[in-house]
DOGU-382803 format. One record per residue (C-alpha): residue number from 1; residue in three letters; x, y, z. Coordinates in Angstrom, 1 decimal, padded with zeros to 4 digits. Layout:
DOGU-382803
  num  residu      c1      c2      c3
  NUM     ALA       X       Y       Z
...
This chain:
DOGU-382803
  num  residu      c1      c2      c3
    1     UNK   000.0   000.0   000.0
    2     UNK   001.1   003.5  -000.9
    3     UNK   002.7   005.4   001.7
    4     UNK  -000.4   008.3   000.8
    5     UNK  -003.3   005.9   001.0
    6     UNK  -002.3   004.2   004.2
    7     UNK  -002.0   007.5   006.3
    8     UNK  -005.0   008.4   004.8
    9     UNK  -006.6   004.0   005.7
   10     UNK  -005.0   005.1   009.2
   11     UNK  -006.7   008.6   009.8
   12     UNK  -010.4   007.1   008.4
   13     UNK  -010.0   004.1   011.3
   14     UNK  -009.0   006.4   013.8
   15     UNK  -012.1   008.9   013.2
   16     UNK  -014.5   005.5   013.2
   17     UNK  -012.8   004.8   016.3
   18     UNK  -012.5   008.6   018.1
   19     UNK  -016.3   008.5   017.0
   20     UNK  -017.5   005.8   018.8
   21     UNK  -015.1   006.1   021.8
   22     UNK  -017.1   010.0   022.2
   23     UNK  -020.1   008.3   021.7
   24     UNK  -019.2   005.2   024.4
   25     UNK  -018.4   007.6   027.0
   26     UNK  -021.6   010.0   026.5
   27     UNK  -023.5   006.5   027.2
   28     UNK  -021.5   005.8   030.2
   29     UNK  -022.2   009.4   031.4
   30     UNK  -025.4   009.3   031.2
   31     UNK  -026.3   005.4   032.7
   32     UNK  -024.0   006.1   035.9
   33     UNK  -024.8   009.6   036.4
   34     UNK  -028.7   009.5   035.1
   35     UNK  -028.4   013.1   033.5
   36     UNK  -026.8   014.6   037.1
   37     UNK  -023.5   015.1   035.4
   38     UNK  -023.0   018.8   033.8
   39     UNK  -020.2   020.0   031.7
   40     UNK  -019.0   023.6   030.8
   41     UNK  -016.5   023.6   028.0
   42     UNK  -016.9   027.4   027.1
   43     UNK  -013.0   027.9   028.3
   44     UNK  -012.0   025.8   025.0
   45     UNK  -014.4   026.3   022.2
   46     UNK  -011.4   028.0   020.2
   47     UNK  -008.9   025.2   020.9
   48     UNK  -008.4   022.7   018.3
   49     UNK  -005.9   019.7   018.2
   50     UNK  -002.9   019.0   018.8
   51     UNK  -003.2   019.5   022.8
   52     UNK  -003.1   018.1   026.0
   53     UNK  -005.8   017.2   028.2
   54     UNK  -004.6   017.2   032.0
   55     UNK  -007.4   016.1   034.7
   56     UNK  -007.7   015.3   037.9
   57     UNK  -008.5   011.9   038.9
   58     UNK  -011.6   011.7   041.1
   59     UNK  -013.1   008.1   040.0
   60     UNK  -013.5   005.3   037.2
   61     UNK  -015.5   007.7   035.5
   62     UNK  -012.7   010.3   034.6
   63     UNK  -012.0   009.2   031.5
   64     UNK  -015.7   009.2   030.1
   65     UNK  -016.2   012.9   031.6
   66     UNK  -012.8   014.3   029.8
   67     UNK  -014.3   012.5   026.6
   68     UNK  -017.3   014.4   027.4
   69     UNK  -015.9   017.9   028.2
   70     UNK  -013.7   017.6   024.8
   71     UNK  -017.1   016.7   022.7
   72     UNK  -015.4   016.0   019.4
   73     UNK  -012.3   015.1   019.7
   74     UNK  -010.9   011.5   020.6
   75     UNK  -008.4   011.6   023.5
   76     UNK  -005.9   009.0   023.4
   77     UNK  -005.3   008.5   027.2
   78     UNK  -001.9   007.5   028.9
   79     UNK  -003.1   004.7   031.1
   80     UNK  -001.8   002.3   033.4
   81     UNK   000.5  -000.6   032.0
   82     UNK  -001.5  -002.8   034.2
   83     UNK  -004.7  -003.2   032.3
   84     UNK  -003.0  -003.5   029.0
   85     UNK  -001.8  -007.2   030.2
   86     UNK  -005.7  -008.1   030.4
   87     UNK  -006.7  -009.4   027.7
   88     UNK  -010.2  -008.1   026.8
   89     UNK  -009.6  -004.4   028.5
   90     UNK  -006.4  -004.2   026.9
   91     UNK  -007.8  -005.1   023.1
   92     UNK  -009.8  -002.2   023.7
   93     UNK  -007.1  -000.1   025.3
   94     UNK  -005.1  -001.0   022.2
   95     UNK  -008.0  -000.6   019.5
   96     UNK  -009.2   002.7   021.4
   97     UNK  -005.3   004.2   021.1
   98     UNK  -004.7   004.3   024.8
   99     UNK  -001.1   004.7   025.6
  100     UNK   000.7   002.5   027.9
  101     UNK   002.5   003.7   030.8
  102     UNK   004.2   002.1   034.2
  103     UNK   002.9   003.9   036.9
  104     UNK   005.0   005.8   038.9
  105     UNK   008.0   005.1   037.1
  106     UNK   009.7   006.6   034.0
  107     UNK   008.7   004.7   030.9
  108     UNK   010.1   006.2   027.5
  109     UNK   006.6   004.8   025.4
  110     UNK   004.8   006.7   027.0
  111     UNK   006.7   009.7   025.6
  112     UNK   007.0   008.3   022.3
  113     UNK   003.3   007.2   022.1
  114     UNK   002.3   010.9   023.0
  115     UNK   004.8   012.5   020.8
  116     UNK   003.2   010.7   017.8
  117     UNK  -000.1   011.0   018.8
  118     UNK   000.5   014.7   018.8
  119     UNK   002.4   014.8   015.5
  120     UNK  -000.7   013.5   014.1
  121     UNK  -002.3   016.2   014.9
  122     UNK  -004.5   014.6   018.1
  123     UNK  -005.0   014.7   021.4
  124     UNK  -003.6   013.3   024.1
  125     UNK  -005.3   012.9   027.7
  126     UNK  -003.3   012.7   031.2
  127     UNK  -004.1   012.1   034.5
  128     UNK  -000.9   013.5   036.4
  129     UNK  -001.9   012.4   039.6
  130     UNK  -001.2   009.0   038.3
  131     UNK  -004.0   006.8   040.1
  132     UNK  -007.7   007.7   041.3
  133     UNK  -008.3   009.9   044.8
  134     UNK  -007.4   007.5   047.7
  135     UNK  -009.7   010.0   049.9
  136     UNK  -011.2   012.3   047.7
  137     UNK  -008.8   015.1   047.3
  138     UNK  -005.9   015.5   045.3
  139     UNK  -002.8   012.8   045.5
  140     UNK   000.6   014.3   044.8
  141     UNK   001.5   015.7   041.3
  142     UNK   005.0   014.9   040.0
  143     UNK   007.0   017.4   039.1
  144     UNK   007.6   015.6   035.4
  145     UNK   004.5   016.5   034.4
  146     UNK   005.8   020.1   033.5
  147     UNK   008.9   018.8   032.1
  148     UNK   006.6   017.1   029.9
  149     UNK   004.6   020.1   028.8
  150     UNK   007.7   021.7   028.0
  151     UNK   008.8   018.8   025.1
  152     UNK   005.3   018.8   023.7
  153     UNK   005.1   022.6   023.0
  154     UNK   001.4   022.7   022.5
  155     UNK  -001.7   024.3   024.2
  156     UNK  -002.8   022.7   027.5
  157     UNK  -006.7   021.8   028.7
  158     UNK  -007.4   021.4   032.4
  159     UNK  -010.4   019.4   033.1
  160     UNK  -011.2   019.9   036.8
  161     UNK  -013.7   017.8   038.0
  162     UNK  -016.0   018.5   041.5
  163     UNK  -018.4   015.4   043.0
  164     UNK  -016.7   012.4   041.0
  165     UNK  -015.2   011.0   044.4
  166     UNK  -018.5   011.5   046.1
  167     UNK  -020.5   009.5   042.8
  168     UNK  -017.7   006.4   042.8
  169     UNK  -015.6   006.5   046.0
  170     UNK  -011.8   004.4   045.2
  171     UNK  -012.8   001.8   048.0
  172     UNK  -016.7   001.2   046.5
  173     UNK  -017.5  -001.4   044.5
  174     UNK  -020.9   000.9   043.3
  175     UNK  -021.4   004.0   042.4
  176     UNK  -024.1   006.8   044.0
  177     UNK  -026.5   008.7   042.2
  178     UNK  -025.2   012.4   042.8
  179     UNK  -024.4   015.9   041.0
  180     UNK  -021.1   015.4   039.2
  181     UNK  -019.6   019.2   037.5
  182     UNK  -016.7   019.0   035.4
  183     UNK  -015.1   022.4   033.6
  184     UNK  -012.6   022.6   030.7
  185     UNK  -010.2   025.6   030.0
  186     UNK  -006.6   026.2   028.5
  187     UNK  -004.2   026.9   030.9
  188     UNK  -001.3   026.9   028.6
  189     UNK  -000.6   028.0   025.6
  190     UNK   003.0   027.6   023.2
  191     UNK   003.8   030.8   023.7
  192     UNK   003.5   030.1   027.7
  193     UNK   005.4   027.1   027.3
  194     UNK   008.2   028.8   025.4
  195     UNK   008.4   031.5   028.0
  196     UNK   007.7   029.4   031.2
  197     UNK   010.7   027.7   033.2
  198     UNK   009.4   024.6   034.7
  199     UNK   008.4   025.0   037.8
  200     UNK   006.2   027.7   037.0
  201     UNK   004.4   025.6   034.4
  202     UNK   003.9   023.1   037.8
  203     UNK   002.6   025.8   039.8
  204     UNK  -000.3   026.2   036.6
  205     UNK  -001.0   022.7   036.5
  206     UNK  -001.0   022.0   040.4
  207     UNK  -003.7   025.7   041.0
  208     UNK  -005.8   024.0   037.9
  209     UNK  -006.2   020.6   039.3
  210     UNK  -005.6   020.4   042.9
  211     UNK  -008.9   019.7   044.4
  212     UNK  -011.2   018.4   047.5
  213     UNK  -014.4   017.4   047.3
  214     UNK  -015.6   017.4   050.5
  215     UNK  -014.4   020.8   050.5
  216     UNK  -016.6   021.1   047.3
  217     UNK  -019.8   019.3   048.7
  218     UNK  -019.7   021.6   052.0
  219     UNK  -020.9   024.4   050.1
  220     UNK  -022.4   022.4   046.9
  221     UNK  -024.8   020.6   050.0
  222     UNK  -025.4   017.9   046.9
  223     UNK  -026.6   014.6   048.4
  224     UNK  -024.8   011.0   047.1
  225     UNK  -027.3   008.9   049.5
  226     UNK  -026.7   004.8   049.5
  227     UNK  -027.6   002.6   052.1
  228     UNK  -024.3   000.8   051.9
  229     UNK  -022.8   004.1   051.8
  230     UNK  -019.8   002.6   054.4
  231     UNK  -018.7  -000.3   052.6
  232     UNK  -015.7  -001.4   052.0
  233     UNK  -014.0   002.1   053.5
  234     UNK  -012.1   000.6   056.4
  235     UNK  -009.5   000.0   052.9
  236     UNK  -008.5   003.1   053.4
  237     UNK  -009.7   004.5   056.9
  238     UNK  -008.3   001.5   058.7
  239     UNK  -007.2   003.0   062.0
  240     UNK  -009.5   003.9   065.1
  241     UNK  -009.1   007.4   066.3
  242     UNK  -010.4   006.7   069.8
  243     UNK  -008.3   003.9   070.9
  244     UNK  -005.7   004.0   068.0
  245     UNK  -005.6   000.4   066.9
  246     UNK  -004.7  -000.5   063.6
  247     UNK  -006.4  -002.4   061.1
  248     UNK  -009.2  -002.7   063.4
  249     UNK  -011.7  -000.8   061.4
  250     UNK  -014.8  -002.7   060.0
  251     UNK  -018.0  -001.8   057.8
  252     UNK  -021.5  -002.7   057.2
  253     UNK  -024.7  -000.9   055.5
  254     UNK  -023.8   003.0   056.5
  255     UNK  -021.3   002.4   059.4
  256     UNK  -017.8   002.2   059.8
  257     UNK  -016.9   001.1   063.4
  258     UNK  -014.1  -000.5   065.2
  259     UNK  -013.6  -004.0   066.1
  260     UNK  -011.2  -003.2   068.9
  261     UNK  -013.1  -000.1   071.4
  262     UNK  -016.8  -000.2   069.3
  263     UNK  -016.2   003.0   068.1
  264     UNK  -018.1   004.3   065.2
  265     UNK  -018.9   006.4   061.9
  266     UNK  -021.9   006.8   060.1
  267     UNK  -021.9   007.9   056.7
  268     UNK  -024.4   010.6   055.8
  269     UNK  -026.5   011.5   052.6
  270     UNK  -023.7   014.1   051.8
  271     UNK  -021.0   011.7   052.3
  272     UNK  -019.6   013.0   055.5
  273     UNK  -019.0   010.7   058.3
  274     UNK  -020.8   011.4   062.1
  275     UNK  -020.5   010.1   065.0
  276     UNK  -022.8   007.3   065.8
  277     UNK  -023.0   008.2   069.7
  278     UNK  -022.1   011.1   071.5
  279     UNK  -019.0   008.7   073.0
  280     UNK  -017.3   008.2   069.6
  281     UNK  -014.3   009.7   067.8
  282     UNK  -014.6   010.4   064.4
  283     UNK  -013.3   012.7   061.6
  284     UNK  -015.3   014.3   059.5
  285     UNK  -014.7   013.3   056.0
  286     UNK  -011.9   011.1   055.1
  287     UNK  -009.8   013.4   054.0
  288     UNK  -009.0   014.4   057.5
  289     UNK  -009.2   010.7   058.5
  290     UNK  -006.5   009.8   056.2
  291     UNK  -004.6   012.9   057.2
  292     UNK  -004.5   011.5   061.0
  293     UNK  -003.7   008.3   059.9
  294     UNK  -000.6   009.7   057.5
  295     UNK   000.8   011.7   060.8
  296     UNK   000.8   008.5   063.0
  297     UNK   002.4   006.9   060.5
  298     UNK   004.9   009.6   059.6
  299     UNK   005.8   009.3   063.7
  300     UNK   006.7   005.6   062.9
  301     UNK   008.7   005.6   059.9
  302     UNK   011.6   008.1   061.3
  303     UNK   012.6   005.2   063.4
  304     UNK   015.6   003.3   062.3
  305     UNK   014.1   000.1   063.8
  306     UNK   010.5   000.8   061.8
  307     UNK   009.3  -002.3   060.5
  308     UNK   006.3  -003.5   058.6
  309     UNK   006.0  -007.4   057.7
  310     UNK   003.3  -009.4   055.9
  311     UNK   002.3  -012.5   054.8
  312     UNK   002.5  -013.1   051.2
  313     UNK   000.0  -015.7   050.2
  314     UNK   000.9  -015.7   045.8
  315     UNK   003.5  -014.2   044.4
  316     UNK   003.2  -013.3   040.8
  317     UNK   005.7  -012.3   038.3
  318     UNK   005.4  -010.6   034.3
  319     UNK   007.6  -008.9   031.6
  320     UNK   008.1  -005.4   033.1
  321     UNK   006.5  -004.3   029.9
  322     UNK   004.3  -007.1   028.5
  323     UNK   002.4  -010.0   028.7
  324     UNK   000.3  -011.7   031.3
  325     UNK   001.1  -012.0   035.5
  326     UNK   002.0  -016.1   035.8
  327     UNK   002.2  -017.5   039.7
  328     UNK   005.9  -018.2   040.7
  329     UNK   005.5  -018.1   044.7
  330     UNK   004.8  -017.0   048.2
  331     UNK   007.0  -015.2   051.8
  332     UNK   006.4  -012.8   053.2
  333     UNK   007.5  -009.2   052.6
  334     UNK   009.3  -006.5   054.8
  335     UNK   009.3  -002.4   054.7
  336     UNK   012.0  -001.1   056.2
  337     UNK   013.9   002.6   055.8
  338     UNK   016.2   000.9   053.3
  339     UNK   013.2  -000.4   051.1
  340     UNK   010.9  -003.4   050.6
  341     UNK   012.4  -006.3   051.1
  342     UNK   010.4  -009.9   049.8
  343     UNK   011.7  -013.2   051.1
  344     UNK   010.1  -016.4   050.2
  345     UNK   009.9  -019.2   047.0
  346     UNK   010.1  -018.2   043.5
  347     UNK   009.6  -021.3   040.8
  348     UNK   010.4  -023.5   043.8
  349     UNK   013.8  -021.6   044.9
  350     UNK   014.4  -019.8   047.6
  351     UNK   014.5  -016.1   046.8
  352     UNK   014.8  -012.5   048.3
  353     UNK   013.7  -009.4   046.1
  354     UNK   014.5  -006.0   047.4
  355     UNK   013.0  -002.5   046.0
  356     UNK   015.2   000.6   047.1
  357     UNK   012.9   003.2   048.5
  358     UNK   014.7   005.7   046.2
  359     UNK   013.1   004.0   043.0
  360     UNK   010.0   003.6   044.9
  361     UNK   007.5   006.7   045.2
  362     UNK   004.2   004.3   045.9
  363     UNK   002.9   001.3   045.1
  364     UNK   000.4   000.7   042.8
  365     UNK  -002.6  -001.1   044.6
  366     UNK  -006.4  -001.2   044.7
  367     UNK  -005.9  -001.2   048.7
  368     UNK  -007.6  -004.7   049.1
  369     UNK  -004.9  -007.5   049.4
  370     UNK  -002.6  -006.8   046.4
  371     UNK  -000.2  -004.6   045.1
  372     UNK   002.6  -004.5   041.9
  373     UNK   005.5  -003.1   042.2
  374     UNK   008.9  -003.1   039.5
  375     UNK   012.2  -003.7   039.1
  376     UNK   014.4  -003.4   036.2
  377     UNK   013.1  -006.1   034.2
  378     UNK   010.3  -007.4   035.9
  379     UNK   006.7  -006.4   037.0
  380     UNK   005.6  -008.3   040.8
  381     UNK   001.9  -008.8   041.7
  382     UNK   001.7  -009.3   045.4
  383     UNK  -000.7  -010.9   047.4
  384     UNK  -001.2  -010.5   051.2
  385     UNK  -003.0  -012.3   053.8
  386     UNK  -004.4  -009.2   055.1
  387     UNK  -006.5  -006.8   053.6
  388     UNK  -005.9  -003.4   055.4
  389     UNK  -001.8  -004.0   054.9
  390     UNK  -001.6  -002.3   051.7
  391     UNK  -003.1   001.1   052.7
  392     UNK  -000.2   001.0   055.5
  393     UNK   002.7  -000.1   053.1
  394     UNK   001.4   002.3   050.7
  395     UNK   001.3   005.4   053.1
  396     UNK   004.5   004.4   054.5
  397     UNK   006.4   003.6   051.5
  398     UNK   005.5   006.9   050.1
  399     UNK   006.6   008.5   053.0
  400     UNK   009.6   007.2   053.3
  401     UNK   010.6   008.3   049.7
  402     UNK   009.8   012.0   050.5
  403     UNK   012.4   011.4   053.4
  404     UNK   014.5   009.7   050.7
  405     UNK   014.4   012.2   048.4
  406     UNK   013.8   015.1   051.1
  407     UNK   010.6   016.4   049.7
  408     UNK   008.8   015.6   053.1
């Protein structure tokens, strides 16, 4: 096939598909959100492609409400490396143009899949906070992002979205009926970029997107009522803060209550949490819980003898780029200052694994009982024998890299 005709094959297939992924995500809109979703993308009526979308990553739903706020225009998404090793979601990741990317870690296809995508002319959609709210406001933006913006050289979109945490919480297996607003606008233009160092292009993007939507909802008053409304949010508000135990937290219908003092939360229409009695200690949204917890922790991990060790009931190993997660083993695994350490079988040997903390911002975990975390050539799916031990490795890991790095 000429060179000619197959750019011109390759642009056709790639309308079809930016066509029906608009159209997919308008339908996924509307059957979570039941027309309670609204959109106000007067801030970018002017802007055509090639540009970057940046959001902020409140739920599941992100994607479909960037889709939405850009109307037109398909967005070919960086998105986890994770889902591309499924097989169904990643044909469609792959068919849809998403662009793979290790989270939390450099990983140079991601560059090159966005620098094509915008010397096509297209555009290309990015979620800098690099994983969904683990409490509803805004995880940490790297500082890469902006170093990023810089190579591309084209005009930048913020879509901010307010009430997407609130619809689809990170621990909740369902969604809630509930007002979602989401608002696009330029940020950046070329000749901003051109003039911009870097760190003043991060200060842009970290105003734009930095968000809290309990913050939001305590003056929006909009209601997200479920009567399992609690479930499932000892993942990430695992710690009592009456009598301070640790994964002692427990959850049923609208309550969140300890297993170790009794103490308990209720969950209102709003999504704030009360105190079920007048005797019990409670914060009042998990943004503050998850602050308390991060602070207790923080006390812990300065100690040279700070130690966190779990069983590891599978142990499961991959390309670090490609192909499907196969079982190898079992241990158990170790934080310490140094790193994470894993000690155990692999393919029937004995075998110890260690992750420097330096190469290790976060883990990448749904906060039940797994996690994955790299090395240089391999990707490591890690099962524990506890639930609530991922949201502590995660907060502790993390905070151990800003003392690494010194960024705490």
């Amino acid at each position: 096939m000429k060179p000619g005709i197959y750019k011109a094959a390759s642009r056709i297939k790639r309308n079809i598909l930016g066509w029906l992924q608009t159209a997919a995500a308008s339908v996924v809109v509307h059957w979570i959100l039941k027309g309670s979703a609204s959109f106000d993308s007067s801030g970018i009526k002017d802007i055509k492609p090639p540009f970057i979308v940046l959001g902020n990553h409140t739920s599941f739903l992100d994607p479909a409400l960037v889709q939405c706020a850009i109307a037109e225009y398909p967005c070919y998404f960086l998105t986890t490396n994770f889902y591309f090793r499924q097989r169904v979601i990643g044909s469609i990741l792959r068919l849809c143009g998403a662009i793979p990317k290790i989270q939390f870690l450099p990983d140079v296809r991601s560059t090159r899949g966005a620098l094509a995508a915008i010397a096509r002319g297209d555009v290309v959609g990015i979620f800098p906070e690099g994983r969904r709210s683990i409490d509803g406001s805004c995880c940490d933006i790297p500082e890469s992002v902006a170093r990023f913006i810089k190579k591309m050289k084209v005009p930048v979109v913020a879509v901010k979205t307010n009430g997407g945490y609130l619809a689809w919480p990170r621990w909740s297996a369902f969604w809630r009926r509930g007002r979602v607003e989401t608002v696009a606008g330029q940020i950046l233009s070329p000749a901003d970029i051109d003039v911009l160092d870097a760190g003043q292009i991060y200060s842009i993007v970290c105003q734009a997107l930095t968000y809290n939507d309990y913050d939001w909802n305590r003056l929006a008053r909009n209601r997200y009522s479920h009567q399992r409304a609690a479930e499932k949010l000892q993942l990430i508000l695992h710690q009592c803060p009456r009598c301070s135990a640790e994964q002692s937290m427990r959850s049923k219908g609208r309550e969140l209550y300890c297993s170790a003092c009794g103490n308990a939360a209720i969950v209102d229409e709003y999504g704030f949490l009360e105190p079920a009695d007048p005797t019990c200690v409670v914060f009042a949204d998990p943004v503050k819980w998850t602050a308390w917890q991060r602070e207790y922790m923080s006390e812990q991990v300065h100690d040279k003898k700070f130690l966190i060790q779990a069983l590891v009931t599978e142990l499961r190993v991959a390309d670090k780029f490609y192909g499907s997660f196969r079982s190898c083993g079992c241990g158990y695994v170790s934080l310490r200052q140094e790193g994470l350490f894993f000690h155990g079988r692999v393919d029937g040997e004995a075998a110890d694994l260690f992750f420097p903390i330096e190469r290790l911002p976060t883990i990448s975990t749904e906060f039940e009982y797994d996690f994955e975390v790299c090395d240089d050539k391999h990707a490591w799916w890690i099962f524990l024998g506890e639930e609530q031990q991922t949201v502590r490795l995660e907060s502790a890991i993390s905070l151990l890299y800003q003392l690494n790095t010194g960024k705490c």
